[in-house]
C-alpha positions in Angstrom: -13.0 5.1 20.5 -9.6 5.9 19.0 -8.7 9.8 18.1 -5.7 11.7 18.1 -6.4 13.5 21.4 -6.0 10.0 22.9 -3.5 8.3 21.1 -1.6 10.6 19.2 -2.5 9.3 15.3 -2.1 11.8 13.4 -5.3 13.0 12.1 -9.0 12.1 11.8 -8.8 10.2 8.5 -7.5 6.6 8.5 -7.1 4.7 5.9 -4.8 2.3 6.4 -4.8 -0.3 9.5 -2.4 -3.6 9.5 -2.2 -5.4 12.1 1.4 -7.0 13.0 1.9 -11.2 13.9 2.0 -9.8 17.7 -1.7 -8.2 17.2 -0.4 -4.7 17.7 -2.1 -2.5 14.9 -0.4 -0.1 12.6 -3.0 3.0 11.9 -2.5 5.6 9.5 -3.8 9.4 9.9 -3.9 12.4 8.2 -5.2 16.2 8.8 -5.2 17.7 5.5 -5.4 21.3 6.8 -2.2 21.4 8.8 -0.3 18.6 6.2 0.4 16.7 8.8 0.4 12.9 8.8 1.8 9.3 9.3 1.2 6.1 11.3 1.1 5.3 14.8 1.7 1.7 16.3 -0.6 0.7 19.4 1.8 -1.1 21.6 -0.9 -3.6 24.0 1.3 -4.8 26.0 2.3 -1.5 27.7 -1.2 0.7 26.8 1.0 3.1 24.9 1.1 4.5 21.1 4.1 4.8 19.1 4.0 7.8 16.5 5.6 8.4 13.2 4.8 11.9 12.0 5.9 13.5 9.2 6.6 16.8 11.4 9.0 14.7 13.5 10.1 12.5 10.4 10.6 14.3 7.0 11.4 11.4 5.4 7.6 11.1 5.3 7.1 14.1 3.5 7.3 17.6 3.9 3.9 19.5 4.8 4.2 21.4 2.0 4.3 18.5 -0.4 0.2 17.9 -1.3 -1.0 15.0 0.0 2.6 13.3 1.4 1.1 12.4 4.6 -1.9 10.4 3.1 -1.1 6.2 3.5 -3.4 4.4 1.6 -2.5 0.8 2.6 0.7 -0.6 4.6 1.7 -4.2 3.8 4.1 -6.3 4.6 7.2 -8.1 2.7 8.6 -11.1 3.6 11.4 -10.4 5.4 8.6 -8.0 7.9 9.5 -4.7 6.5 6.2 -2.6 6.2 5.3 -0.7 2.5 2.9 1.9 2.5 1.1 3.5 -0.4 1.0 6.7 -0.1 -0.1 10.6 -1.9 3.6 10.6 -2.8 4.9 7.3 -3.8 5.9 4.7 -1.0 7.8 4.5 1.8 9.6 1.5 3.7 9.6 1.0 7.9 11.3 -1.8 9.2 9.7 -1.8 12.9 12.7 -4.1 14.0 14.8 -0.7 13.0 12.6 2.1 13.9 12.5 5.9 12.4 15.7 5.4 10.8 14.7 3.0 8.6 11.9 5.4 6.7 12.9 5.8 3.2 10.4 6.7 0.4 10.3 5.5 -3.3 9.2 8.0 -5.9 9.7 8.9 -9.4 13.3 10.1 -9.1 14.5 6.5 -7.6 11.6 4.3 -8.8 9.5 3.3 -11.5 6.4 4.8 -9.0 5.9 7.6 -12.4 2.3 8.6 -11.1 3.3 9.1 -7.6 -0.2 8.5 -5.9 0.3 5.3 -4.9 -3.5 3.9 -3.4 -2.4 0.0 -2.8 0.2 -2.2 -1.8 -0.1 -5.6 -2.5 3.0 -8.7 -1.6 2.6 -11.4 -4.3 3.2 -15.0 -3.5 6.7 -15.0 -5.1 8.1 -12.0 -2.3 7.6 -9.0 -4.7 5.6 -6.4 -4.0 3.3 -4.6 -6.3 1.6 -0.9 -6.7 -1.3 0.2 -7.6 -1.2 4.0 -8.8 -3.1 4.2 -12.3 -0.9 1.7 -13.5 1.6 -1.4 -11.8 4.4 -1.0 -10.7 6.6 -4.1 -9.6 9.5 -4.3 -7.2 11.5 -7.3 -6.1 13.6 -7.2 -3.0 15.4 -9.9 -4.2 17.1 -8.3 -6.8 16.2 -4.5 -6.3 14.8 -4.5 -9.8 11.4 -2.3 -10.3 9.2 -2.8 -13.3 6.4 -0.7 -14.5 3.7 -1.4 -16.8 0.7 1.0 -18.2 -1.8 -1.6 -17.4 -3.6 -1.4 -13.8 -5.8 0.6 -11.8 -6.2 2.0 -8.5 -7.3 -1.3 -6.0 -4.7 -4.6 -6.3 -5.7 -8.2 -5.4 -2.6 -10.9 -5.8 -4.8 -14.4 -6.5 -2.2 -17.9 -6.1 -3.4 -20.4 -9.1 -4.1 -23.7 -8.3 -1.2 -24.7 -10.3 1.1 -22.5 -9.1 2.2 -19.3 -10.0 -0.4 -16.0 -9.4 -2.5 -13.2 -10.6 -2.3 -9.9 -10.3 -5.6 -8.2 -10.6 -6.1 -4.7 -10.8 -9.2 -2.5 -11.1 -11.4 -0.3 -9.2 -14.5 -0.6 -7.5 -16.9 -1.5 -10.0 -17.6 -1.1 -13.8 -14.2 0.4 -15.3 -11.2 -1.6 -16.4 -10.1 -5.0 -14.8 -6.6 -5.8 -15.6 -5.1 -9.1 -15.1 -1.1 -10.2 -14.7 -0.8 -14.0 -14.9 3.0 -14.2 -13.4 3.1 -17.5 -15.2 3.0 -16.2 -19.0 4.2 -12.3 -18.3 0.9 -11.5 -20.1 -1.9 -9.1 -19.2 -5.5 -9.5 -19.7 -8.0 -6.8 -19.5 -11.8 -6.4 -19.6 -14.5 -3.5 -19.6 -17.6 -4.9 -18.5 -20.8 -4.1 -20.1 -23.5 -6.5 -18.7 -24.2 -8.3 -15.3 -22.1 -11.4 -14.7 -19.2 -10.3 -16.4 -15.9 -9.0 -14.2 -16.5 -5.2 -12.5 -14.0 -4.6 -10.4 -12.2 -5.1 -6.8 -14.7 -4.5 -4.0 -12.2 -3.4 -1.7 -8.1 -4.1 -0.6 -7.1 -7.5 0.2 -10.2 -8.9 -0.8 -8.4 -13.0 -1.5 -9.4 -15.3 0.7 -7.4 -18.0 2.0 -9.1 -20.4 -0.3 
């Protein structure tokens, strides 16, 4: 039974866990009254936590900043550096690196306009995609962001058959279900209104491997 007293995480509320190709877990943790907040690494090998708090690490966020300290959802890009989603955009950790590598993406040097950013999702192609109201796309390989009005708060990246992917976006159940086919550029979008027809995401990451 994991809580700050014994480990150091941040806070009481965790949203985020992701665990790393060497089965240490990331954890994320918040206390809303103090604004303080972060992630914490459990390193198993040596029984010891490893914590990233925005009191020791302002690239996080400043307390003062509502909700900077919240991560959503931390996932991965293909090279290993860690994107988390965040009250106040996203931020970047490259565990090879450490604290220096912390940098956050907002609406003064991204396309990340509505700055609550609830998921993070790494499409099949390397880019990574946000969920904050709408989508907003960035590609490492070319540093390029793109933003569109379509999405929601919960992301799901689906690999067709034939190649290529969806993006779908949504929440929980029975509002909007947007769909980016990464093959046409197009989006597709549905309200349902009876049983059978598309309701939403049931949670993050919910693709199988089928």
């Amino acid at each position: 039974y994991y809580r700050p007293g014994n480990t150091g995480i941040q806070g009481d509320f965790n949203y985020a866990l992701w665990i790393a190709p060497d089965g240490d877990p990331y954890i994320s943790g918040f206390d809303a009254f103090f604004g303080e907040g972060g992630f914490a690494r459990f390193i198993q090998s040596e029984n010891r936590w490893v914590n990233y708090s925005n009191v020791d690490y302002p690239a996080i966020g400043h307390p003062d900043e509502d909700g900077c300290m919240v991560v959503w959802d931390i996932a991965p890009d293909a090279t290993g550096k860690l994107w988390m989603g965040t009250g106040r955009g996203a931020l970047r950790f490259d565990p090879a690196v450490g604290p220096d590598s912390l940098t956050r993406f907002n609406s003064g040097n991204s396309l990340l306009v509505d700055e609550r950013t609830f998921d993070v999702e790494r499409a099949p192609d390397g880019t990574m995609w946000f969920a904050n109201n709408s989508c907003v796309r960035y590609s490492p390989s070319t540093d390029t962001w793109t933003q569109w009005a379509f999405g929601n708060v919960r992301l799901a990246a689906q690999p067709k058959a034939g190649g290529g992917y969806f993006i779908w976006s949504a929440d929980r159940y029975f509002g909007y279900v947007f769909r980016f086919d990464s093959a046409t550029g197009a989006w597709t979008y549905w309200l349902p209104q009876a049983r059978g027809e598309v309701a939403g995401i049931p949670g993050m990451d919910c693709v199988g491997d089928a």
